[in-house]
C-alpha positions in Angstrom: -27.9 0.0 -17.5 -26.4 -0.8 -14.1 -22.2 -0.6 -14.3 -20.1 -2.9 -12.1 -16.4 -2.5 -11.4 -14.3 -5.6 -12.1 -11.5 -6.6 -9.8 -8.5 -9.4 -10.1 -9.2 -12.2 -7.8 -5.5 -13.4 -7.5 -6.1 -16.6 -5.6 -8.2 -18.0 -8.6 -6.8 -15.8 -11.8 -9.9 -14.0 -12.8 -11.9 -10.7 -12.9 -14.8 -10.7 -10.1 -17.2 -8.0 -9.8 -16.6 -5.5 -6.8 -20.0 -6.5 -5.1 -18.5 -10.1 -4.3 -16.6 -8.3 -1.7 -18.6 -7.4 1.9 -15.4 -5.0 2.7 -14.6 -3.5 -0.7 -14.9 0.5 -0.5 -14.3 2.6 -3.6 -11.5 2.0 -6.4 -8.1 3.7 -6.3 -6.0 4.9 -9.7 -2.6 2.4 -9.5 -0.3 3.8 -11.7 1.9 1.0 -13.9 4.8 -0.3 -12.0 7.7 -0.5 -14.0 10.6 -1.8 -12.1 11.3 -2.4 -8.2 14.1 -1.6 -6.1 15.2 -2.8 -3.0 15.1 -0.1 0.2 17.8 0.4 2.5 17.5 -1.2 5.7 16.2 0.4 8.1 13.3 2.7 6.0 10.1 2.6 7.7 5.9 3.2 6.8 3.7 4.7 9.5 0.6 4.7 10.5 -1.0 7.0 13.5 -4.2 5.5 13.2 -4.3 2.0 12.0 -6.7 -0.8 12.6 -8.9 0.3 16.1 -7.1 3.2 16.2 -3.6 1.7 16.9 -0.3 3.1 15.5 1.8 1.0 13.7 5.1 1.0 11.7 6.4 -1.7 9.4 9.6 -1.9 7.7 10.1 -0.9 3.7 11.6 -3.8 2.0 11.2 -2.2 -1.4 9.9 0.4 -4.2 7.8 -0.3 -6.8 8.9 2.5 -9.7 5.9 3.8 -11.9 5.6 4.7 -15.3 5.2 8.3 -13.9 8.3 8.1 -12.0 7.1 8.1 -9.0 8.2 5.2 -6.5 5.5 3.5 -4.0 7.0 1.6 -0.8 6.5 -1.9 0.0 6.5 -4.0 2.7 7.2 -7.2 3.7 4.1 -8.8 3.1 4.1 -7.1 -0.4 1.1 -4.7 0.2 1.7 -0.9 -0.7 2.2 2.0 2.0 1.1 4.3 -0.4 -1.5 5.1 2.4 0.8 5.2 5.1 1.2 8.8 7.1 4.9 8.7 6.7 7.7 7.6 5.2 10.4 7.3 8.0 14.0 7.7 7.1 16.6 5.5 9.0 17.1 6.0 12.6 14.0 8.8 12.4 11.2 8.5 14.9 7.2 8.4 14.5 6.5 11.2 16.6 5.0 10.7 19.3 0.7 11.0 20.2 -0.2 13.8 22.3 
């Protein structure tokens, strides 16, 4: 018997199998969110090697608080930085690519 993860399609509201996705990769444990809070302006997610290779940094508008007490950063356009490489503090620097 062949297995298929199901994932939430949130445009239409439903469960669609993982193969429906050319770009879809593996699954990731989330961890419940349990409450949000806003971040202080000025916290920032980055990336040394985003898409193509390109650093990037984006601001943290919020944290999403999990059932395990841990707290995820979010940005503006509501996606995690869970995966970013770090979390800067404000006024901090990326450092800079050698």
């Amino acid at each position: 018997m062949s297995r298929t993860a199901l994932v939430v399609d949130a445009e239409e509201g439903c469960l669609k199998p993982v193969t429906d996705y050319p770009d879809f990769q593996h699954l990731v444990y989330a961890h419940k969110v349990v409450g949000a809070v806003s971040a202080a302006p000025g916290h920032r997610a980055h990336w040394d090697d985003f898409e193509g290779g390109v650093p990037r940094t984006e601001a943290v508008v919020g944290w999403l608080v999990t059932e395990r007490a841990g707290a995820l950063p979010f940005t503006a356009d509501g996606a995690t930085a869970e995966d970013a490489d770090l979390i800067l503090a404000p006024g901090e620097e990326a450092p800079r690519r050698p």
